[in-house]
C-alpha positions as CSV (number, residue, x, y, z in Angstrom):
1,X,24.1,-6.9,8.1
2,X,22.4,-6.5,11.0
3,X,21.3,-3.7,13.0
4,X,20.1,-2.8,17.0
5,X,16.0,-1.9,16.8
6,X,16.0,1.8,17.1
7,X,13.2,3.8,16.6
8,X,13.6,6.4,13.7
9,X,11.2,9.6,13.3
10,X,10.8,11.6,10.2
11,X,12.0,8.7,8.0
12,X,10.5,9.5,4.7
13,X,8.7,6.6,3.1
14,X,10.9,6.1,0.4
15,X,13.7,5.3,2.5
16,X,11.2,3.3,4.5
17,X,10.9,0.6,1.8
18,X,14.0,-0.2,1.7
19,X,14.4,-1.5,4.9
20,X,14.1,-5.4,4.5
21,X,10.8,-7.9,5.2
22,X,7.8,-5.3,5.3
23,X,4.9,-7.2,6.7
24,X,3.3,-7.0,3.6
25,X,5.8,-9.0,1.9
26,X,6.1,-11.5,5.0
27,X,2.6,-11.8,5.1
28,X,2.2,-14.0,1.8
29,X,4.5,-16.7,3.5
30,X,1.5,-17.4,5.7
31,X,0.5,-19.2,3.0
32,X,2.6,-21.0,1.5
33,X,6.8,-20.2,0.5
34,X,5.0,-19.8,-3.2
35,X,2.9,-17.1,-2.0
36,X,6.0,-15.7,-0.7
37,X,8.3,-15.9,-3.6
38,X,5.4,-15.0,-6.0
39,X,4.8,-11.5,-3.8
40,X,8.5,-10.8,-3.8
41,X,9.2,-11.4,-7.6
42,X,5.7,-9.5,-9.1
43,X,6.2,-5.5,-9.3
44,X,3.9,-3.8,-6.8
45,X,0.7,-2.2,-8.5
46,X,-1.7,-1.1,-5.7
47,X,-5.2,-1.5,-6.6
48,X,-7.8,2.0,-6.6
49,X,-8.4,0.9,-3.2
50,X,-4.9,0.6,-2.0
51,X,-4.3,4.3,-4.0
52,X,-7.5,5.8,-1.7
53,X,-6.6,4.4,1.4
54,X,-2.8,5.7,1.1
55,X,-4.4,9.3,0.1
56,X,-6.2,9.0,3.6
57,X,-3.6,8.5,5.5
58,X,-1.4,11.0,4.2
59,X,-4.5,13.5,4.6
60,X,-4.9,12.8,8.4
61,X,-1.0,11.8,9.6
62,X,1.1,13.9,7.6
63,X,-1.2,16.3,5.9
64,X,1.6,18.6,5.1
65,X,2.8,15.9,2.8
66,X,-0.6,16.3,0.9
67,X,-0.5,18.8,-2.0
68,X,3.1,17.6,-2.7
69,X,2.2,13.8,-3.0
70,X,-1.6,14.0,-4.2
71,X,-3.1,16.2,-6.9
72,X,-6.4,16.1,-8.4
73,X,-6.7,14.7,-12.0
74,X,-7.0,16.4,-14.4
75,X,-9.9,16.8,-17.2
76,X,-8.6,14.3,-19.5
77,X,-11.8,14.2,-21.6
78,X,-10.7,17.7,-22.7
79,X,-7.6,16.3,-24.5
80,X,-7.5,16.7,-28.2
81,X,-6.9,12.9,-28.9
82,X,-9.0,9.5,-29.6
83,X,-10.7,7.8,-26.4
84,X,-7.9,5.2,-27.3
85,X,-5.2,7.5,-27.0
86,X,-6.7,9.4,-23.6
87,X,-6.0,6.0,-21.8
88,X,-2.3,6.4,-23.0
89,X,-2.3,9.6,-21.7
90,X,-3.5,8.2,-18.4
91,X,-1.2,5.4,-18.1
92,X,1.8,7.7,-18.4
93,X,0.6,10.2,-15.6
94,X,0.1,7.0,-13.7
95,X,3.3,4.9,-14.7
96,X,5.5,7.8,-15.2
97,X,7.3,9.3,-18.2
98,X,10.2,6.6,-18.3
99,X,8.9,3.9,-19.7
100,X,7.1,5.4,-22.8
101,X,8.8,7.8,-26.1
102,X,6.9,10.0,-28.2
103,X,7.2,9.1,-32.3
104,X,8.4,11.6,-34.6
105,X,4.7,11.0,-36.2
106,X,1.4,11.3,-35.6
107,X,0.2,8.2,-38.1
108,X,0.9,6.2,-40.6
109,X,-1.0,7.0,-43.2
110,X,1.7,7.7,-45.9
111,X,4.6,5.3,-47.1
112,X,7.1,7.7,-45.3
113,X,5.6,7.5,-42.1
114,X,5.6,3.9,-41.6
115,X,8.8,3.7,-42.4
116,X,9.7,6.1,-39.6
117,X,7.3,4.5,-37.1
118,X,8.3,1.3,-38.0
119,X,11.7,2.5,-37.6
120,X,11.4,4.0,-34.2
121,X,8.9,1.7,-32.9
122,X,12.0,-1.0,-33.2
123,X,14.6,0.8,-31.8
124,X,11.9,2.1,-28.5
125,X,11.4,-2.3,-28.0
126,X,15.2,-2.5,-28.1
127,X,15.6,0.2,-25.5
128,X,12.3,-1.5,-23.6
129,X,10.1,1.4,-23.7
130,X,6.7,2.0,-25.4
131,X,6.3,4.0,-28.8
132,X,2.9,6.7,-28.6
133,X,1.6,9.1,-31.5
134,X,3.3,12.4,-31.3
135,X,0.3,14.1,-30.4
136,X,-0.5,11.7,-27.3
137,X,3.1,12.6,-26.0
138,X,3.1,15.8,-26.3
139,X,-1.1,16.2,-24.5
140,X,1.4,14.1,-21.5
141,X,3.7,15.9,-21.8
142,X,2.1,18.9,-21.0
143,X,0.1,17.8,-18.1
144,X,3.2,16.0,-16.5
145,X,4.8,19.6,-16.5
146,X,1.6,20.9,-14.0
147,X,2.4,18.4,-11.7
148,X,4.9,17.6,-9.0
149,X,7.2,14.2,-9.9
150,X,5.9,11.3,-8.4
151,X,2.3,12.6,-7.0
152,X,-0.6,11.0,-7.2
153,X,-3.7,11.7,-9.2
154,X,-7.1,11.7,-7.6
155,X,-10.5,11.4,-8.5
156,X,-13.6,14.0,-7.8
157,X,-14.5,10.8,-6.2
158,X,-11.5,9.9,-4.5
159,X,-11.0,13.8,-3.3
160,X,-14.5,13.9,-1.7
161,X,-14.0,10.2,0.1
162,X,-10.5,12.2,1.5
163,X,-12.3,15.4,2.6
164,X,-15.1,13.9,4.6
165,X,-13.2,11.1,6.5
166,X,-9.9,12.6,7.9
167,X,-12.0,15.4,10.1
168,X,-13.4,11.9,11.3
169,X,-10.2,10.3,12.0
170,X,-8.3,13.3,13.5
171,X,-11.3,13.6,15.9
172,X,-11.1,10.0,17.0
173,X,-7.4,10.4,17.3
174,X,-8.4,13.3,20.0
175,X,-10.2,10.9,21.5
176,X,-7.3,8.7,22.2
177,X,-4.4,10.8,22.9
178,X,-6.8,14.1,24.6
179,X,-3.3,15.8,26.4
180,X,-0.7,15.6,23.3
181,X,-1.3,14.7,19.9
182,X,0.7,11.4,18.8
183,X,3.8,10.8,16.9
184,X,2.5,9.9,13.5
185,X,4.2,7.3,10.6
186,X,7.5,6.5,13.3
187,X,9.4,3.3,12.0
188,X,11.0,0.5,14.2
189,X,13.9,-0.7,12.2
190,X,16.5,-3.8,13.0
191,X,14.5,-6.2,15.1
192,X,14.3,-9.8,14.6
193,X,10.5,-11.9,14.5
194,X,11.7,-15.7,14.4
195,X,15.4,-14.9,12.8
196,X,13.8,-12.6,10.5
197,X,14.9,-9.1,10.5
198,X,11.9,-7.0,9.8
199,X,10.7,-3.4,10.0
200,X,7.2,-1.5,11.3
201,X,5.7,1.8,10.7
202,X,3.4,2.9,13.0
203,X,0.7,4.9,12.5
204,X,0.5,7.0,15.5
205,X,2.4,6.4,18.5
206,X,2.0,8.4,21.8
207,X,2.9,7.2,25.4
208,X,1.7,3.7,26.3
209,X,-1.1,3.3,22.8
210,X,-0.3,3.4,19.1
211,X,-2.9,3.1,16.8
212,X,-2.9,1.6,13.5
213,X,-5.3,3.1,10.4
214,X,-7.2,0.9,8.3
215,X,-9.5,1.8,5.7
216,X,-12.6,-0.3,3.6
217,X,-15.2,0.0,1.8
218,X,-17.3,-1.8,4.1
219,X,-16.7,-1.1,8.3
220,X,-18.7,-3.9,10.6
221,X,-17.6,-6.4,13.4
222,X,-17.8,-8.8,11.1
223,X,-15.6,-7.5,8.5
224,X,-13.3,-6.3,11.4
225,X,-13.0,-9.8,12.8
226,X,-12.9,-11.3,9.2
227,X,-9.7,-9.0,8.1
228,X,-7.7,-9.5,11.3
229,X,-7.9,-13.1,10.0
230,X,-7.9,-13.0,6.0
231,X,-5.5,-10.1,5.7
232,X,-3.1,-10.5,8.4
233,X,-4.1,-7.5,10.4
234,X,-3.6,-9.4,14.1
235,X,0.0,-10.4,13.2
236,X,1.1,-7.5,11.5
237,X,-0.3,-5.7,14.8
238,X,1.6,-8.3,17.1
239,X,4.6,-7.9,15.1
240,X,4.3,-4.3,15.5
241,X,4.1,-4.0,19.1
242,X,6.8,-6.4,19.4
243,X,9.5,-4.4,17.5
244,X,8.4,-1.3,19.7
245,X,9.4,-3.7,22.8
246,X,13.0,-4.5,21.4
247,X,13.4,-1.0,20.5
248,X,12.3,0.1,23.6
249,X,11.5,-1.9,26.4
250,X,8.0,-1.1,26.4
251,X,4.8,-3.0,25.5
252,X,2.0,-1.1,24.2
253,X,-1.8,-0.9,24.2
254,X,-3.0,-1.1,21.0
255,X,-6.5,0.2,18.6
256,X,-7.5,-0.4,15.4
257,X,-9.0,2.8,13.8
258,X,-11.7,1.4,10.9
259,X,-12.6,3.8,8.2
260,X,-15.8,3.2,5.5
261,X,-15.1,4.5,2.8
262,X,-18.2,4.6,1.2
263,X,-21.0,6.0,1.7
264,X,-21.9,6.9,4.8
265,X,-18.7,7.6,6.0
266,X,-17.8,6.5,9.4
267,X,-14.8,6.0,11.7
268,X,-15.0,3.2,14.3
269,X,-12.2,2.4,16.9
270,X,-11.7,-1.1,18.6
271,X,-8.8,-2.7,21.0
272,X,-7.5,-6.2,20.6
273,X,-8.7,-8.6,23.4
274,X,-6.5,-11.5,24.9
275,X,-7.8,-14.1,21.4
276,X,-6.8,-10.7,19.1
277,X,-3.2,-11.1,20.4
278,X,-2.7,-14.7,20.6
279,X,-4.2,-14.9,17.1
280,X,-1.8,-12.2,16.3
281,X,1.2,-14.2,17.5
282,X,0.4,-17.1,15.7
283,X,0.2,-15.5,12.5
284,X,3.1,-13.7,13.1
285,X,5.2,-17.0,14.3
286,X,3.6,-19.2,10.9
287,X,4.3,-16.0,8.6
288,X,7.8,-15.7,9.4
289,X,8.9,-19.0,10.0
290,X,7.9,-19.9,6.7
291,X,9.8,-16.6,5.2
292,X,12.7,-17.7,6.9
293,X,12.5,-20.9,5.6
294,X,12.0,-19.8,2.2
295,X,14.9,-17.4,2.7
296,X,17.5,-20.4,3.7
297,X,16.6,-22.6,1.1
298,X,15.0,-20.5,-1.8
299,X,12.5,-24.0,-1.9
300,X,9.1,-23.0,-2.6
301,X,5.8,-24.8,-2.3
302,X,2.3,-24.2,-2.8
303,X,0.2,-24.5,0.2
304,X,-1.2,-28.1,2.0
305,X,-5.1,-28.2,1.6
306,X,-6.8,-30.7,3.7
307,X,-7.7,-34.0,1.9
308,X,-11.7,-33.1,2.6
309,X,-13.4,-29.6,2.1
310,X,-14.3,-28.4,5.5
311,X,-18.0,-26.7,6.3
312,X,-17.6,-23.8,8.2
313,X,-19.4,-24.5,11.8
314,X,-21.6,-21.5,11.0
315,X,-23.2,-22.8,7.9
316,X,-24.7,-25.4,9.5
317,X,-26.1,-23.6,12.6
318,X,-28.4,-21.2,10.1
């Protein structure tokens, strides 16, 4: 089924994902149709950084969203239970009640008690859920009742990183949009890239400019001009600003906003020249042909190296 682009505001997230062909999942295809089928078939885990870098954005674009979607962690070295069982205890706040069941018991020291545990430990693997000591579920238990379903837990670390960037970015994004503040997270649904039909969600949108917020632990021109190549960042901006022009007729400047997030913290904002875009479009044009073409014929294949290794030109200038 297809659908006219139309831009949507106020689409929460959730509803978000489950428009089809994110950029992150066309992305992979880039690669290779293996990458592609590989990203589509692996559950999503994002990494610390990935967790941080979310928490940011919610903090400076929709900062009313905060307090119900992050929350800081709590003390879990003031649990009664082993070290062993305190990562338990973290891996349900992080994965989420369903998957786990508390036992009946708290050992199984005693004849009876293995035969309960062994008992219930079987029937939790037929139901595909994980068995924890009594005392571990009910220290989760407790904690999962003081916080919202769903949030996020941050670190002291991870709070401190929030506080002291998003003054930074909400002063840059001043900068660019000094009359009206911008439209923030607005999604471009139903447009087609190369017979794909994808979605976008811009970060913030406002007149002729939208802006798009990326966050690392390390900010330079290099590693600027390095992730516009290694992690797609010039075709997921192409692809961007290309859905906004079927949605809308328009074509719109663009800037990167970079955000360090170590120490010292810094924001940085840059605009794509002519080579940005055109390398842009090229990713965009191999990423979703080959999508497509893993689409059609669910063939995949790893990706083509060249019969020699290559020496980067710069490695034999120094």
């Amino acid at each position: 089924m297809t659908f006219d682009p139309r831009v949507v505001h106020g689409l929460p997230f959730s509803d978000y994902l489950e428009a089809p062909a994110h950029w992150s999942q066309v992305w992979p295809a880039a690669q290779s149709s293996l990458h592609a089928a590989h990203r589509a078939a692996t559950p999503f885990a994002p990494s610390p950084a990935m967790v941080l870098g979310s928490a940011i954005h919610c903090a400076a674009l929709e900062p009313d969203e905060f307090a119900d979607r992050y929350r800081r962690a709590p003390d879990f070295d003031g649990l009664r239970v082993s070290s062993t069982e305190v990562d338990v205890v973290r891996r349900i706040m992080a994965e989420g009640p369903d998957g786990f069941r508390g036992a009946s018991v708290q050992d199984r020291r005693s004849r009876a008690d293995k035969a309960a545990w062994s008992a219930e430990s079987a029937q939790a693997q037929a139901d595909g859920v994980e068995l924890v000591r009594r005392d571990t579920w009910a220290a989760a238990s407790a904690l999962l009742s003081e916080y919202p379903a769903g949030c996020t837990l941050l670190t002291d670390d991870q709070l401190r990183t929030v506080d002291a960037l998003r003054p930074l970015i909400l002063r840059e994004l001043d900068r660019l949009w000094p009359f009206a503040p911008p439209d923030t997270e607005v999604s471009v649904l139903g447009a087609t890239i190369h017979g794909v039909q994808t979605c976008a969600r811009l970060d913030a949108v406002g007149g002729l400019l939208f802006a798009d917020l990326k966050t690392s632990a390390k900010v330079s021109d290099h590693d600027a001009s390095t992730a516009l190549v290694r992690r797609g960042y010039a075709g997921q901006a192409w692809s961007y600003r290309e859905q906004w022009r079927q949605a809308t007729g328009k074509l719109l400047d663009f800037r990167v906003i970079w955000a360090q997030t170590e120490p010292p913290y810094f924001v940085a904002v840059q605009a794509f020249d002519g080579d940005c875009w055109e390398l842009g479009r090229m990713q965009a044009e191999r990423a979703f042909t080959s999508f497509r073409r893993w689409q059609d014929t669910g063939k995949t294949e790893p990706p083509k190296l060249s019969p020699t290794v290559r020496v980067p030109r710069w490695a034999l200038e120094e």
